[in-house]
C-alpha positions as CSV (number, residue, x, y, z in Angstrom):
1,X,287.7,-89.0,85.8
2,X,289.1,-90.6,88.8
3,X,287.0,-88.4,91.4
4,X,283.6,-89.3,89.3
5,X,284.6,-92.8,89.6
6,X,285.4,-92.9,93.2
7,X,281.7,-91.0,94.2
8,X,280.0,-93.1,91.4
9,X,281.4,-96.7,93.6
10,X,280.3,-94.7,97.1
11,X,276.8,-95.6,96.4
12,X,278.0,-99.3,96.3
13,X,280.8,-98.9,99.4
14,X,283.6,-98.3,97.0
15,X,283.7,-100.8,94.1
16,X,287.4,-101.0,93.9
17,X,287.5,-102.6,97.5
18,X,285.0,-104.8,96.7
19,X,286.5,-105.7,93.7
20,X,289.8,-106.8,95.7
21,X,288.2,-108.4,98.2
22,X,286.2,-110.6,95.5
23,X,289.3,-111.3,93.8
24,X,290.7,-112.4,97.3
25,X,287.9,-114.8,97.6
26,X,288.7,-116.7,94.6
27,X,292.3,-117.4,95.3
28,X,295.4,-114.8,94.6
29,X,298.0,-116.3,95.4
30,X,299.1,-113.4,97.2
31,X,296.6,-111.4,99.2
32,X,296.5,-107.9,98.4
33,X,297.5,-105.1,101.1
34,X,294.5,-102.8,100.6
35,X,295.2,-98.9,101.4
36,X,292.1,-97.0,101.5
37,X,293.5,-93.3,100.1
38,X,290.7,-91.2,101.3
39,X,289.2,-87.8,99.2
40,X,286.6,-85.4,98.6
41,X,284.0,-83.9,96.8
42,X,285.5,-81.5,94.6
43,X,284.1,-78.2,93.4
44,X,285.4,-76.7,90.0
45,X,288.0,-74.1,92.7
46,X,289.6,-77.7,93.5
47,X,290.3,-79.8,90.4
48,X,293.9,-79.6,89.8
49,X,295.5,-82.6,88.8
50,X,296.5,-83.7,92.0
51,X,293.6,-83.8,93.7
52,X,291.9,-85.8,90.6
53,X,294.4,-88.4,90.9
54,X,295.3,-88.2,94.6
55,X,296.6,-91.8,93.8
56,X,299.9,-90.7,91.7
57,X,301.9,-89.3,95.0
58,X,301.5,-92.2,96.9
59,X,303.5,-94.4,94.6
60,X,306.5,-94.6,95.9
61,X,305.3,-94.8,99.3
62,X,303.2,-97.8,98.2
63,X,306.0,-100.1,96.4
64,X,308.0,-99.0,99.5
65,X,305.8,-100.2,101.4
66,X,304.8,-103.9,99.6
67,X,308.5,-104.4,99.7
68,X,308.7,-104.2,103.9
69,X,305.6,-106.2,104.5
70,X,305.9,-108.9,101.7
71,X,302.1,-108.1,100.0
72,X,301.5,-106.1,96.8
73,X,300.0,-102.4,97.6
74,X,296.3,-102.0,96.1
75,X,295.1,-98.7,96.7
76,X,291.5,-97.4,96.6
77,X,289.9,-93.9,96.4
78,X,287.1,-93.7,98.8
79,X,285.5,-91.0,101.0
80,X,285.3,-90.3,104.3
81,X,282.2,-92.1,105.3
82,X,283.4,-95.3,104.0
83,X,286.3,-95.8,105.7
84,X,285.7,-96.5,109.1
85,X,283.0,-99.7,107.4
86,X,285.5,-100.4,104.8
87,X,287.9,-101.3,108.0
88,X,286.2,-102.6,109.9
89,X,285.1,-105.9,107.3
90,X,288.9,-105.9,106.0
91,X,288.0,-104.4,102.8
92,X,290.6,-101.5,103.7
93,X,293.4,-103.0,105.6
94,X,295.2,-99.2,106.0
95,X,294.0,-96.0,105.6
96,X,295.2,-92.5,105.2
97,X,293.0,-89.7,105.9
98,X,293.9,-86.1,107.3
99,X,292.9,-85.4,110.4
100,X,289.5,-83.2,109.1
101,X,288.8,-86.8,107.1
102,X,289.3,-88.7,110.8
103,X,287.3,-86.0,112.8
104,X,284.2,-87.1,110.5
105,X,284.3,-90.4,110.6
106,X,281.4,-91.8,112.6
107,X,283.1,-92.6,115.7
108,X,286.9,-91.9,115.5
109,X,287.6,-93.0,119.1
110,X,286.7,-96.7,117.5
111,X,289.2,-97.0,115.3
112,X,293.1,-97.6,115.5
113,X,295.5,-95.1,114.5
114,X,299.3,-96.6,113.6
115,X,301.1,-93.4,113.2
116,X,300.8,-89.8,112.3
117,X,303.4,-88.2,109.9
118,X,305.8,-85.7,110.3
119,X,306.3,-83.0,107.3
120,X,309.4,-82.4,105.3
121,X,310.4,-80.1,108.3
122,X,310.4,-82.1,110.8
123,X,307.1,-81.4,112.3
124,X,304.4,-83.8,114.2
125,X,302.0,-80.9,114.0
126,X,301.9,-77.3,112.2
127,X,299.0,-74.8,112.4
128,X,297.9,-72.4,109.4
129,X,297.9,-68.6,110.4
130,X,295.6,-65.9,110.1
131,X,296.8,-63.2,108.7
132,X,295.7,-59.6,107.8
133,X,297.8,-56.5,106.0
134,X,300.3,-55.2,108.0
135,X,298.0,-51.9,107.8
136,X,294.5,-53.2,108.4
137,X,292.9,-52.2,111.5
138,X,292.5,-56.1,112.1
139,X,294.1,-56.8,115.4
140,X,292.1,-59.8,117.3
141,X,290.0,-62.7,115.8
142,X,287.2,-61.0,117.4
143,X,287.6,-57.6,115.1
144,X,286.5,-60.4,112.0
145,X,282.6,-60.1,112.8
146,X,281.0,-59.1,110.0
147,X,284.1,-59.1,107.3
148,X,285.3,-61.3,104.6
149,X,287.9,-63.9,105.7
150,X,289.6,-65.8,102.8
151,X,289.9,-69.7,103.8
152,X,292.0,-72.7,101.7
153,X,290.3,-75.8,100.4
154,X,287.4,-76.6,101.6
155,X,287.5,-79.7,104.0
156,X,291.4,-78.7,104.1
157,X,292.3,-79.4,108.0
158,X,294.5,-76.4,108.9
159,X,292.7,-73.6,106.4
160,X,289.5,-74.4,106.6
161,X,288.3,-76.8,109.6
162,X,290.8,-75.9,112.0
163,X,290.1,-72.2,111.0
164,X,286.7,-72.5,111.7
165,X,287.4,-73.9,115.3
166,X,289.4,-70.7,116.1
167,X,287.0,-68.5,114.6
168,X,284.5,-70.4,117.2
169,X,287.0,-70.0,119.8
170,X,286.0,-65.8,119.8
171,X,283.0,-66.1,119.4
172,X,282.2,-66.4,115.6
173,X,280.1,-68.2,113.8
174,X,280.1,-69.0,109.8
175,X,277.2,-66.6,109.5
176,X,279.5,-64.4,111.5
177,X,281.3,-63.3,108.7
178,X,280.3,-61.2,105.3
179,X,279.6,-64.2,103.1
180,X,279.4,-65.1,99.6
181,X,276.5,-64.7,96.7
182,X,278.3,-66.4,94.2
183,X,279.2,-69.4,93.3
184,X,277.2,-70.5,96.7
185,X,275.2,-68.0,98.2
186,X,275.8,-68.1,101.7
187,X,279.1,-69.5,101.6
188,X,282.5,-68.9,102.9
189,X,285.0,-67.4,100.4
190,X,287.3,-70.2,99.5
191,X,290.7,-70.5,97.6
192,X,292.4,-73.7,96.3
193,X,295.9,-72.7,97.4
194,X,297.7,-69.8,99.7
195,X,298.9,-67.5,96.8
196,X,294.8,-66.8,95.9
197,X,294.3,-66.3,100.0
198,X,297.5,-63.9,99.8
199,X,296.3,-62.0,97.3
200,X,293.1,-61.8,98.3
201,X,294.0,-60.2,101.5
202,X,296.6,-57.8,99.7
203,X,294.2,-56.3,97.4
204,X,291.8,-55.6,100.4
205,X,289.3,-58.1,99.0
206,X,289.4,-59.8,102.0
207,X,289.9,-58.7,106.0
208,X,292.2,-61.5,106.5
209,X,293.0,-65.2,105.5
210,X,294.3,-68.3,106.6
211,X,297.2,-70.1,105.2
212,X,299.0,-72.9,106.4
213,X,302.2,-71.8,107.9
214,X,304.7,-74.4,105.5
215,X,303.1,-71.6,102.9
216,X,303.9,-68.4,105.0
217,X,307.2,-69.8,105.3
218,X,307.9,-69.9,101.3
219,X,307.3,-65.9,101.0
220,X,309.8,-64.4,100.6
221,X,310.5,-61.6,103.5
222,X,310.3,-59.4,101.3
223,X,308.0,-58.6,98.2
224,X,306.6,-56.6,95.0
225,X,303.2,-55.0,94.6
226,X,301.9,-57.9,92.4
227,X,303.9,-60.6,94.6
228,X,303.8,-59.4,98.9
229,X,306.0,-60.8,101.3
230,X,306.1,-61.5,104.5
231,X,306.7,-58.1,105.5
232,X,303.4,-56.7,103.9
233,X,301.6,-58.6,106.7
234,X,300.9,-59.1,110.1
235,X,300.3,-62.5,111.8
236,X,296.7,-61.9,114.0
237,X,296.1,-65.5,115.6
238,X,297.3,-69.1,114.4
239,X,294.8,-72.1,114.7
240,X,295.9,-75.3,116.6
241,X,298.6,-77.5,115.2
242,X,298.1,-80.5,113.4
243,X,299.5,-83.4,111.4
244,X,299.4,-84.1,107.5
245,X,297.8,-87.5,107.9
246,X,297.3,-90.3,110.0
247,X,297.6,-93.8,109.3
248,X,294.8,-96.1,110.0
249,X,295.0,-100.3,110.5
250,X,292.1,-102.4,110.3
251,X,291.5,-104.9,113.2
252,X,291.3,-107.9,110.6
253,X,294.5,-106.9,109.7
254,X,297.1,-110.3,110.6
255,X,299.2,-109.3,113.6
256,X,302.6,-110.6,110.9
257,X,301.8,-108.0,108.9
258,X,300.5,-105.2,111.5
259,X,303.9,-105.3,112.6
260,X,305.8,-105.1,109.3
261,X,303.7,-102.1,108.3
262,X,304.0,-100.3,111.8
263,X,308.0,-100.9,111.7
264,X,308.4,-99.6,107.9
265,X,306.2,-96.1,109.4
266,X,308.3,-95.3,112.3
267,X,311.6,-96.3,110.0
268,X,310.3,-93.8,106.7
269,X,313.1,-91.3,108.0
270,X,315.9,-93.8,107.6
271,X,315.3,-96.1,105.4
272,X,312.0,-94.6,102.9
273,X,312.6,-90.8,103.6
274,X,312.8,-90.0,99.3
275,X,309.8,-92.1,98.7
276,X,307.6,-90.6,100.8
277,X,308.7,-87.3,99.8
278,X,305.7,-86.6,97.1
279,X,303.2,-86.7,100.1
280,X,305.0,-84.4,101.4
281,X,306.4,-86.9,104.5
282,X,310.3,-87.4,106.1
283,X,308.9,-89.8,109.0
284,X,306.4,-90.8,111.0
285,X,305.5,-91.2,114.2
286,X,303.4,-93.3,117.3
287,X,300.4,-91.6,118.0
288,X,300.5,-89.2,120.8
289,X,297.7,-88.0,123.2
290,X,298.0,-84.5,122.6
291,X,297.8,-85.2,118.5
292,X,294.8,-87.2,118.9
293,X,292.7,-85.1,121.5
294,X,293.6,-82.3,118.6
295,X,292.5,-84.2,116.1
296,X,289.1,-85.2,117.6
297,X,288.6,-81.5,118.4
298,X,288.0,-80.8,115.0
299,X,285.1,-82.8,115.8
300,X,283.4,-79.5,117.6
301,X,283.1,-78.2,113.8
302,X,282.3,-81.1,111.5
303,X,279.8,-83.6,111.5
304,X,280.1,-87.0,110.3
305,X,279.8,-87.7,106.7
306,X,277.1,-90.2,105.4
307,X,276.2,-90.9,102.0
308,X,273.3,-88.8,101.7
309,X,276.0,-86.0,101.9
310,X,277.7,-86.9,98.8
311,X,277.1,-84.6,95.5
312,X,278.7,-85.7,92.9
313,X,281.1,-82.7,91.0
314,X,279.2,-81.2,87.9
């Protein structure tokens, strides 16, 4: 399995790097473009096939991407911790992280960012929603204390971490909330995707939920018992806006190519927009303050990741 590799190699600073960078040293005669593709620990909630192979989207966006800067695409799997080292020796020449993945690394604010993507609407930045049943007495963030709140992925930026930063926002706390005895005693009540958080908060087994708002916007309006639409709920708060990923550059990266790979990002929507598609990307764009102060907000509600964090999945 492709996650069990990627944590077995973090205990030797991703192998697959290394490896490339080895191969490098004894004379390719055309130097690899290394793209760190960062993941996460995954519990058995979050082992769909996509998130095992996070590689497969990124394919099209990769061979797009060799063709503008002249250099073949290598991608790695790595985690969070390793990416800001990785980059900085020129093991990783890009990376793409989301922006919970940035907020951990070890110091954000020392790393460059070469553009942050916009989604297949147009945005630079979206926020998830919190939402409760149209008829629950659930009216404020702060009327949450002491009930269930259904949350996406764990790690996810919008569902999960940006939640949490809300939630802190009013007031509340992880232990805040009525928390779970099983699988993880103690822990926040976790879905892979927005239908499970949807249903969740339809059948009353939860207070309220978050769910990114690109999901809200695929309900229909209207619904069925077993399948609610939008109508069947009420929108209580919405966490800050952010973007899908960000796109990181190593400073050993040549200036030649620097400038090959920051044209072919801020060109995706004319010339790339269909292979970038699968990651769920029309464009990209510069960095902006605003993005990036949001971004390292997240920072309030994460720490950074070190090895000693990593479990691997069972």
């Amino acid at each position: 399995m492709l996650v069990v590799g990627a944590a077995l190699g973090a205990a030797t600073g991703c192998r697959s790097a290394i490896g490339v960078g080895l191969l490098n040293l004894v004379g390719l005669s055309e130097k690899p473009l290394v793209l760190g593709v960062v993941t996460e620990r995954l519990d058995a909630a979050q082992r769909s096939a996509e998130l095992l192979n996070p590689i497969g989207p990124y394919n099209d966006a990769m061979n797009a991407l060799g063709a503008a800067t002249r250099r073949r695409v290598t991608p790695s799997v790595c985690f969070p911790f390793q990416t800001q080292p990785n980059l900085d020796v020129g093991l990783y020449h890009l990376a793409v992280l989301t922006p919970c993945q940035f907020a951990r690394l070890t110091d954000p604010t020392k790393v460059e960012v070469m553009a942050t993507a916009i989604d297949l609407q147009g945005r630079a930045a979206r926020p998830a929603l919190l939402i409760a049943r149209d008829d629950s007495p659930i009216k404020a963030c702060e009327d949450l204390r002491g009930k269930v709140v259904a949350f996406g992925p764990k790690n996810d930026s919008r569902t999960h971490t940006a939640a949490l930063m809300l939630l802190d926002s009013h007031g509340l706390k992880p232990g805040d909330l009525s928390l779970e005895v099983l699988p993880v005693p103690g822990s926040l009540k976790h879905f892979p995707n927005a239908n499970g958080v949807v249903k969740s908060v339809n059948n009353r087994s939860s207070a309220a939920g978050f769910v990114d708002i690109a999901d809200w916007e695929a309900l229909p309006e209207t619904g069925s018992a077993d399948a609610p639409g939008r109508s069947s709920f009420r929108i209580v708060a919405e966490t800050v806006a952010l973007p899908n990923h960000l796109i990181l550059r190593s400073p050993t990266l040549d200036e030649t190519t620097t400038e090959a790979a920051r044209a072919f990002f801020l060109s995706v929507s004319e010339h790339n927009r269909e292979a970038m598609r699968p990651i769920g990307v029309s464009g990209y764009e510069a960095p902006t303050p605003d993005v990036m102060e949001t971004c390292l907000s997240l920072r309030a509600v994460v720490s950074a990741d070190s090895p000693a964090s990593l479990i691997l999945p069972q």
